[in-house]
Every structure is written in structure tokens, then in C-alpha cells.
Rosetta silent file (secondary structure, phi, psi, omega in degrees, C-alpha in Angstrom):
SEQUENCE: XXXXXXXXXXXXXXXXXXXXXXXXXXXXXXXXXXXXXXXXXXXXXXXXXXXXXXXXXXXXXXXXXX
SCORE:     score description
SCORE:     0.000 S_00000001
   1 L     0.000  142.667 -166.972    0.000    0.000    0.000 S_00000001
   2 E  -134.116  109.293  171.270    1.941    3.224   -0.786 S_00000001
   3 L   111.481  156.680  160.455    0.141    6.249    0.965 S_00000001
   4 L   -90.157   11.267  176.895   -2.852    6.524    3.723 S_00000001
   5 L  -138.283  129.082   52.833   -4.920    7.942    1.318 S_00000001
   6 L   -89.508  -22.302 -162.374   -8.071    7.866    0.482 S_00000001
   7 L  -109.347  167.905  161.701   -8.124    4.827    3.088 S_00000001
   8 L  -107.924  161.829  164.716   -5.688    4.385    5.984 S_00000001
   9 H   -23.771  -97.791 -165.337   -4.311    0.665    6.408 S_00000001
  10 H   -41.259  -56.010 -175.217   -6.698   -0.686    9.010 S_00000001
  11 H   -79.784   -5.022  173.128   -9.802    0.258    6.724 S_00000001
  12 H   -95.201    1.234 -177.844   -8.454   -1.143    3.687 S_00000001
  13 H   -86.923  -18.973 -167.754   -7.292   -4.378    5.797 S_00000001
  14 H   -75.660  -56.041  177.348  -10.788   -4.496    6.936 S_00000001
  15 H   -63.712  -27.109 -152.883  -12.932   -4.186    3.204 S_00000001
  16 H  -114.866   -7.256  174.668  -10.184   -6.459    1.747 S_00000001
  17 L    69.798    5.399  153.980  -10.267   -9.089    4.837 S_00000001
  18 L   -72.570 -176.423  151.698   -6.033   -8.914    4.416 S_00000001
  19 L   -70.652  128.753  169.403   -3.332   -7.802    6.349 S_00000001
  20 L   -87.112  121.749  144.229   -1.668   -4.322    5.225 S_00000001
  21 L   -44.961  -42.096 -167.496    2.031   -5.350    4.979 S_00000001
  22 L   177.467  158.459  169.828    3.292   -2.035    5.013 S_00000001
  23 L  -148.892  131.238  174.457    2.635    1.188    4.010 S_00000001
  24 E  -111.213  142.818 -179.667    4.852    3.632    2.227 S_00000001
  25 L  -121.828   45.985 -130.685    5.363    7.233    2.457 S_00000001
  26 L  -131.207   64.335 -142.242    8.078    8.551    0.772 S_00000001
  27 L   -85.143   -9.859  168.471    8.059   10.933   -1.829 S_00000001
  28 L   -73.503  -38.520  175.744   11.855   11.433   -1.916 S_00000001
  29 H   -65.926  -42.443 -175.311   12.623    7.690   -2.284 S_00000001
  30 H   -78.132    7.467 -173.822   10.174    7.432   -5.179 S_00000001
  31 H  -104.640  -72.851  167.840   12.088   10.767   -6.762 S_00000001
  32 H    -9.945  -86.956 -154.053   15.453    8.010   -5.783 S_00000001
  33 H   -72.665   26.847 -163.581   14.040    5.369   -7.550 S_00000001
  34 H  -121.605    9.444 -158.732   13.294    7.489  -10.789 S_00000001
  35 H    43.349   45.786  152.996   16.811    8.241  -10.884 S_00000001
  36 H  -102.827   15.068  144.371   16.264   11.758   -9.575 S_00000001
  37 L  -133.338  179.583  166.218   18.784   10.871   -6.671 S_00000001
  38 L   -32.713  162.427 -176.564   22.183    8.818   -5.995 S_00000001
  39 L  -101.114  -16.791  153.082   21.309    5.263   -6.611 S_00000001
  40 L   -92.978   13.776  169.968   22.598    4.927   -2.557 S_00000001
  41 L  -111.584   -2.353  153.055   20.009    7.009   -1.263 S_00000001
  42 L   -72.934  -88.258 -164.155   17.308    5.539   -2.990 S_00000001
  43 L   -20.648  -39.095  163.517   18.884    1.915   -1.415 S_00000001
  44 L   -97.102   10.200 -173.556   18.126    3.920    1.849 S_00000001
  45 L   -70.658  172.325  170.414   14.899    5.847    1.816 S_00000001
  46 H   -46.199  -68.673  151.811   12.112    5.078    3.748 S_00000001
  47 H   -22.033  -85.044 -169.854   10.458    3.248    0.501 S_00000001
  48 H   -68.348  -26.063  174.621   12.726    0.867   -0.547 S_00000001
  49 H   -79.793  -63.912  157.006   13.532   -0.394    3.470 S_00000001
  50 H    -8.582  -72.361 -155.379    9.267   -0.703    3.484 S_00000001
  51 H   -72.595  -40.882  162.148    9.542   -2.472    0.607 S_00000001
  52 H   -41.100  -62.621 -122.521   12.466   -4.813    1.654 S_00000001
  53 H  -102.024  -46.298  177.953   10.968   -5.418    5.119 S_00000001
  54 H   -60.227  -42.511  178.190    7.456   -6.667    3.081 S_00000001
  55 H   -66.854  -21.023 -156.573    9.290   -9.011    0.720 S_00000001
  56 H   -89.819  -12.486 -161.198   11.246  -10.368    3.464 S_00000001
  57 H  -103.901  -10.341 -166.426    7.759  -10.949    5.506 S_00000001
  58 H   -75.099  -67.795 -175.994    6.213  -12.349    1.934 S_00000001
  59 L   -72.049   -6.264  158.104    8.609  -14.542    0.860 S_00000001
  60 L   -96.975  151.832 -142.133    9.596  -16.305    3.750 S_00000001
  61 L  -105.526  127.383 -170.991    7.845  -19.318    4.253 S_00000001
  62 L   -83.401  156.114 -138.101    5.949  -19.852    7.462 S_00000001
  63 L   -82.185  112.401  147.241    6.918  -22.916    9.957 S_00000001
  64 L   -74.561  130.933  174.829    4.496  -25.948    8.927 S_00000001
  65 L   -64.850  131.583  165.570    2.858  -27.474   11.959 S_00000001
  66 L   -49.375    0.000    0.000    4.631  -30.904   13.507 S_00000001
């Protein structure tokens, strides 16, 4: 989800029955990743750490019950 608006998280986790993963706010990291900064300060906005921290909760694979 990239912004609170028009919904915040919690009402769009609610209409969509998911979880909100994250939510990004960043308008310098998406000026980063558009190459209108260094290519390490995009690696370290606000955005791209969001976005890291969601793949990292997506793609790892939860514990199957013994």
C-alpha cells in the first residue's frame, strides 16, 4: 500500500479481509528510484527499506505445523 490515502491501512485491511504489509510514504525515495537521486540514497529511503521489510515478511515461508 503506498500512501494513507483515500483509506488508511486498518480500513483497507478491513474491506479487503487482508493484512496491510506495510505502508509507504516517501516521496523522496520514489524521486530516488526514478533516478532523480544517488542510486545509494534511494537503497536507503524510507520506501525501498518498506519495501524490503514486506518481501522479506512475503517470501519467507511460514513454519508448517509438527
Amino acid at each position: 500500500m503506498v500512501g494513507e490515502r483515500p483509506y488508511a491501512a486498518d480500513a483497507v485491511g478491513v474491506a479487503t479481509g487482508c493484512n496491510v504489509v506495510a505502508v509507504a510514504v516517501d516521496p523522496a525515495g520514489v524521486e530516488g528510484l526514478h533516478g532523480g537521486r544517488r542510486t545509494a540514497f534511494a537503497r536507503r529511503s524510507p520506501l525501498v527499506r518498506s519495501a524490503r521489510s514486506m518481501l522479506d515478511r512475503v517470501l519467507t515461508p511460514e513454519p508448517v505445523p509438527a
